[in-house]
C-alpha positions as CSV (number, residue, x, y, z in Angstrom):
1,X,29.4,-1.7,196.3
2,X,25.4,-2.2,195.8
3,X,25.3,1.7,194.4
4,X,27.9,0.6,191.6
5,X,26.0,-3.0,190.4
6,X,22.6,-1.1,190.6
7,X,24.2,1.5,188.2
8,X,26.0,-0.8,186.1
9,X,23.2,-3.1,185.7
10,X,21.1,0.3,185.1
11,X,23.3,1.1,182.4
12,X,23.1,-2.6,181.0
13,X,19.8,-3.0,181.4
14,X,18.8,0.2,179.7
15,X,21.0,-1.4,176.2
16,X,18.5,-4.9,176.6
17,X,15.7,-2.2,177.1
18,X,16.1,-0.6,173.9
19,X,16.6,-3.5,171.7
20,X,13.6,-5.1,173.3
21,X,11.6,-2.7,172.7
22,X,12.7,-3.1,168.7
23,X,11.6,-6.5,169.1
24,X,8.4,-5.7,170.5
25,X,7.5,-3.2,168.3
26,X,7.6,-5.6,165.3
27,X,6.0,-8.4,166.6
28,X,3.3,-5.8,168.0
29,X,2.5,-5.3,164.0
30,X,3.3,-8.5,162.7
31,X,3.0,-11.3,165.5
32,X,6.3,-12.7,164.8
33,X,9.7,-12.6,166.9
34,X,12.4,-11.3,164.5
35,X,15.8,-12.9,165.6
36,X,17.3,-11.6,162.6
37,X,17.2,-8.3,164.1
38,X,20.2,-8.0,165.9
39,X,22.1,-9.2,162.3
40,X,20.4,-6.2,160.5
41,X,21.5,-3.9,163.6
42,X,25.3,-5.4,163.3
43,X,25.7,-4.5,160.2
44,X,24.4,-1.0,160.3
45,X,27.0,-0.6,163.0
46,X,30.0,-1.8,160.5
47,X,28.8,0.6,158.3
48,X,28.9,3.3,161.0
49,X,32.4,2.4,161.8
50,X,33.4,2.3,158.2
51,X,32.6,5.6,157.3
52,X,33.2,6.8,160.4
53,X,37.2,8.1,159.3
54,X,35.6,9.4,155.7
55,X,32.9,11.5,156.8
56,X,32.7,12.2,160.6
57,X,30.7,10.2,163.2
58,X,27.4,12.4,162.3
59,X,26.7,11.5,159.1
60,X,28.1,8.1,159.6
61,X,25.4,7.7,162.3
62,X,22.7,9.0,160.2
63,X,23.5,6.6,157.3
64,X,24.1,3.7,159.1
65,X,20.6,4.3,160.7
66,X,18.6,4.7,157.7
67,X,20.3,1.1,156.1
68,X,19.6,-0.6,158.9
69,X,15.9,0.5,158.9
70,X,15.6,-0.2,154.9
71,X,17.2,-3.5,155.5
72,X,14.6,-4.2,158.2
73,X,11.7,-2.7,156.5
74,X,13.1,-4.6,153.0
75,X,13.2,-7.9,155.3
76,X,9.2,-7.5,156.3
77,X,7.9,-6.3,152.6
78,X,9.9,-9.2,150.9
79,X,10.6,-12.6,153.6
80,X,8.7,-12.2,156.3
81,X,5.2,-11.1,154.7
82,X,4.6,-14.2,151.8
83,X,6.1,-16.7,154.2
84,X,3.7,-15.3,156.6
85,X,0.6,-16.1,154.4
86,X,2.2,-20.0,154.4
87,X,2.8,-20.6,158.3
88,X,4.9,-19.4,161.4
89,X,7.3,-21.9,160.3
90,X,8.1,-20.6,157.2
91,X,8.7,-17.6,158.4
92,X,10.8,-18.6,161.1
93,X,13.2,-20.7,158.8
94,X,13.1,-17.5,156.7
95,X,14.5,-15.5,160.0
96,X,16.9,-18.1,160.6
97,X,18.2,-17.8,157.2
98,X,18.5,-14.5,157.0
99,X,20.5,-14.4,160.3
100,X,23.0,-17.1,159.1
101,X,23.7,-15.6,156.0
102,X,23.5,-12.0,157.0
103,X,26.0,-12.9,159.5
104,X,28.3,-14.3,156.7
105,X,28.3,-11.6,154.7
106,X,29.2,-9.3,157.5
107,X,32.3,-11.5,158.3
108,X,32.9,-11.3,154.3
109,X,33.0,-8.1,153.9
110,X,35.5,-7.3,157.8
111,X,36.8,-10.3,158.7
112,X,35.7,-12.0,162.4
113,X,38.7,-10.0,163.5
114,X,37.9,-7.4,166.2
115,X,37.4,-3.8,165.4
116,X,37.7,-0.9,167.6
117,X,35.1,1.9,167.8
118,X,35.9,5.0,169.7
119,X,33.4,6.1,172.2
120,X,30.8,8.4,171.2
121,X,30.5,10.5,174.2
122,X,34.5,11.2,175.4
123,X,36.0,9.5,177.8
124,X,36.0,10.5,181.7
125,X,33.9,9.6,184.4
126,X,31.0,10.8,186.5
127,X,30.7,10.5,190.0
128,X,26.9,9.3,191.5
129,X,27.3,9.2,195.7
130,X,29.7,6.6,195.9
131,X,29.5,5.0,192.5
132,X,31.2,5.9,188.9
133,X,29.6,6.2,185.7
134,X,31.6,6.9,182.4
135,X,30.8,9.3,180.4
136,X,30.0,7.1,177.5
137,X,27.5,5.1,179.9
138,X,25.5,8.3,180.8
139,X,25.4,9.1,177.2
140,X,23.7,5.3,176.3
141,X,21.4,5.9,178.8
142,X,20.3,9.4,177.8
143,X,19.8,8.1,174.1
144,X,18.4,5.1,174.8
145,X,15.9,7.4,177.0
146,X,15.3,10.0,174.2
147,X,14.0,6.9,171.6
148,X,11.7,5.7,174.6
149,X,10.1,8.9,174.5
150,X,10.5,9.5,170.9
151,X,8.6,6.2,170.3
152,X,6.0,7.2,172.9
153,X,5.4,10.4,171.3
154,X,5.0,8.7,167.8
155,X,2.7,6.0,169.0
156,X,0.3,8.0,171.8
157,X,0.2,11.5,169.9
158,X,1.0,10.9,166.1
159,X,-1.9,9.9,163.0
160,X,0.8,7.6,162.1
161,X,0.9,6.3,165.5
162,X,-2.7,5.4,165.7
163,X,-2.4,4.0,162.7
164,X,-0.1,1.9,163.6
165,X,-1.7,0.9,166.9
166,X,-5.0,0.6,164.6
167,X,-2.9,-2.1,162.9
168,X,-1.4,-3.8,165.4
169,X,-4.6,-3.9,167.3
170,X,-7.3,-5.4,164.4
171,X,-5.7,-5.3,160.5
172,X,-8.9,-6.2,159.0
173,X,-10.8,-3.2,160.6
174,X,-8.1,-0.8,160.1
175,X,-8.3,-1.8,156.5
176,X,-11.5,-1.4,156.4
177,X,-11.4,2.8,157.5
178,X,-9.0,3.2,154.5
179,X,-5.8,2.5,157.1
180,X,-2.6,0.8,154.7
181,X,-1.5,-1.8,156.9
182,X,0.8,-2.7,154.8
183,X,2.6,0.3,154.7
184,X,2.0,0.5,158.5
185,X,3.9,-2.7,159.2
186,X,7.3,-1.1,156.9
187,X,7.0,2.1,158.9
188,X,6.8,-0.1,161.9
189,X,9.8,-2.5,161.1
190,X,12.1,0.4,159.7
191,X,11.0,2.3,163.4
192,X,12.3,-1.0,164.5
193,X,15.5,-1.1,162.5
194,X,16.3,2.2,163.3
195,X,16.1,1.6,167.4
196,X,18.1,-1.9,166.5
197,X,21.4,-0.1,164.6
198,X,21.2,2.6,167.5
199,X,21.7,0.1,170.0
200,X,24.1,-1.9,168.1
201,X,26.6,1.4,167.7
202,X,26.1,2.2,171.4
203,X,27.5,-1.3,171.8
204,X,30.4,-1.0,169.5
205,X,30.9,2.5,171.1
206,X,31.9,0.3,174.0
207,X,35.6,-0.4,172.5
208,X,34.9,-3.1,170.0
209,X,33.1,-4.6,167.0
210,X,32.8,-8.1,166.1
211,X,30.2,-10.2,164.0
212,X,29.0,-12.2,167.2
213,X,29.1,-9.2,169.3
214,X,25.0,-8.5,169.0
215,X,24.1,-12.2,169.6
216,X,24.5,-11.9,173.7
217,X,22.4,-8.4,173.1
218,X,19.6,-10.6,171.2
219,X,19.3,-12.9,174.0
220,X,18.9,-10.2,177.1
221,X,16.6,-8.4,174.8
222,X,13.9,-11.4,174.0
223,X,14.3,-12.3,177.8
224,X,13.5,-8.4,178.5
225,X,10.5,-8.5,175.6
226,X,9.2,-12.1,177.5
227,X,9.9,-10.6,180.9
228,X,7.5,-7.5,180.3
229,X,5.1,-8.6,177.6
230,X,5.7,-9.1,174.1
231,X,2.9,-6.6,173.1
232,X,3.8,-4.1,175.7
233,X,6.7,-1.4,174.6
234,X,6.6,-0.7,178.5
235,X,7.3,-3.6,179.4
236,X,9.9,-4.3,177.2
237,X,11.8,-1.0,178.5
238,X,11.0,-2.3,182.3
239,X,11.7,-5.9,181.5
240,X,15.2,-5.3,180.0
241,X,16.5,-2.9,183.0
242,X,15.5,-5.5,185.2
243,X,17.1,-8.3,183.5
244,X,20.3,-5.7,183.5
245,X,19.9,-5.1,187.0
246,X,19.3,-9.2,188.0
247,X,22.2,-10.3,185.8
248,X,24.4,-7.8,187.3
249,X,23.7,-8.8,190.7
250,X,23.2,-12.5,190.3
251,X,26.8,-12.4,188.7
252,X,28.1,-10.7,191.1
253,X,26.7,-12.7,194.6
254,X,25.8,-16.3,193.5
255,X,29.1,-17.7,193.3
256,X,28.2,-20.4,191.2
257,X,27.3,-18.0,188.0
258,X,29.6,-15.6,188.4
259,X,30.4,-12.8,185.5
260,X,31.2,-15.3,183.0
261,X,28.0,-17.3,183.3
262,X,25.9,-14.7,183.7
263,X,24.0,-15.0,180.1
264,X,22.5,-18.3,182.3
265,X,20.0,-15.6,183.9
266,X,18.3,-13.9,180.4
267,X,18.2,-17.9,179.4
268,X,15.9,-18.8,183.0
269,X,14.0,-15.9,182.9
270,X,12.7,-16.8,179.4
271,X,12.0,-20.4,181.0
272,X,10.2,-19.5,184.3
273,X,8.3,-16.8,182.4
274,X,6.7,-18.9,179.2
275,X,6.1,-21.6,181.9
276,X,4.3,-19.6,184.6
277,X,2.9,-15.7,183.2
278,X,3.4,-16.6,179.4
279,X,2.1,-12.9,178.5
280,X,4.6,-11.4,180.2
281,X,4.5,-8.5,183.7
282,X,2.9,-6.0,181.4
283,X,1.6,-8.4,178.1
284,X,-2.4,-8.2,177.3
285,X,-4.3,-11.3,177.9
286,X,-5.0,-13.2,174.9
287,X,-8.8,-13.4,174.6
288,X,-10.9,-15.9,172.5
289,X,-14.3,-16.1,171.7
290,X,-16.4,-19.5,172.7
């Protein structure tokens, strides 16, 4: 029984993983908490599923990824950057705006009604000592792994890495050695994008699609991004498998919560986090000069 919610919440927790780590990566770059993103990923995955039946799930997959990174790259060069220069709360109406109305449009274009995706990886099941995994599970994990490591690659071992770390880390001095931070932060929130619309079709992959099927996905993913440090692409990975793991158990043996209230945990780990370690397990300390 334990082997089976450690898995599951494995499995869970490494969806919340990847999308926190999207988060994280953007507001590494640009200090601000996209909650449009999981909007931008939704609708990457309706186009996925649309094409899907006209040209095959490979291509489908390809250009579903590419729009949603030009949607989140477009969404950093044109809303996010001038309000920026006004205030955090510009921006932050800007997000919420763009999340409203994205939303609409996707409901627009296929209805609220619920759409079926078939899984990407078969069907079929795996057998782990005494616990089950499907075969689509295993197959979110492994990708979910392989854009880790991708992302790890890109940022330790790649110029464009360091120059996106140079950004991250000090814009005016990266600008100064001839670095475009400008064009870093695109690079960054397409990366982003990219990561997000994966996620969102592993989801979908599941059996369904609906318009508020990423919002859930949004919330475990901040709570993994807060849990691990909100500058820390580590942590977000770590933080969101544990919140995977914690929710999975918590619904499971508290009877109070059970597996209908189980979104309560994400929402408390936010809380207890910003109130007692708000940098996060793995965030950097914020220094300032006296």
């Amino acid at each position: 029984m334990i082997g089976q919610l450690l898995l599951d919440g494995l499995a869970s927790g490494a969806i919340y993983g990847g999308f926190a780590l999207s988060l994280v990566l953007m507001y590494r770059v640009s200090k601000v908490m996209n909650f449009a993103h999981a909007e931008i990923a939704l609708f990457g995955a309706y186009i996925c599923w649309a094409l899907m039946p006209v040209i095959g799930i490979g291509a489908a997959l390809v250009i579903a990824l590419v729009i949603g990174g030009v949607m989140s790259a477009t969404m950093e060069r044109f809303i996010i950057r001038p309000l920026e220069r006004r205030s955090h709360f510009h921006s932050l109406i800007g997000m919420v705006a763009v999340l409203i109305g994205l939303n609409g449009v996707t409901a627009w274009i296929w209805s609220f009604q619920t759409k079926t995706m078939p899984p990407l990886f078969g069907g079929g099941t795996i057998q782990i000592g005494g616990a089950f995994l499907s075969y689509q599970t295993l197959g979110s994990i492994l990708v979910v792994a392989v854009a880790c490591i991708a992302v790890y690659v890109l940022l330790r071992h790649t110029r464009l890495g360091l120059m996106i770390r140079a950004t991250s880390s000090n814009p005016v001095s990266a600008r100064a050695v001839g670095v475009k931070t400008g064009t870093m932060l695109s690079v960054t929130w397409f990366i982003a994008g990219v990561i997000g619309t994966t996620i969102a079709v592993l989801v979908a992959s599941r059996g369904y699609l609906d318009p508020l099927m990423m919002t859930p996905i949004l919330i475990y993913g901040f709570a993994g991004a807060v849990l691990g440090g909100l500058d820390s692409p580590v942590g977000a990975i770590v933080g969101g498998v544990s919140i995977g793991v914690l929710e999975n158990l918590v619904g499971t043996y508290v009877e109070f919560v059970g597996p209908d209230f189980k979104l309560m945990v994400a929402l408390v780990v936010i809380l207890v986090v910003l109130v007692f370690r708000p940098r996060g397990i793995w965030g950097s300390p914020e220094v300032s000069r006296v």
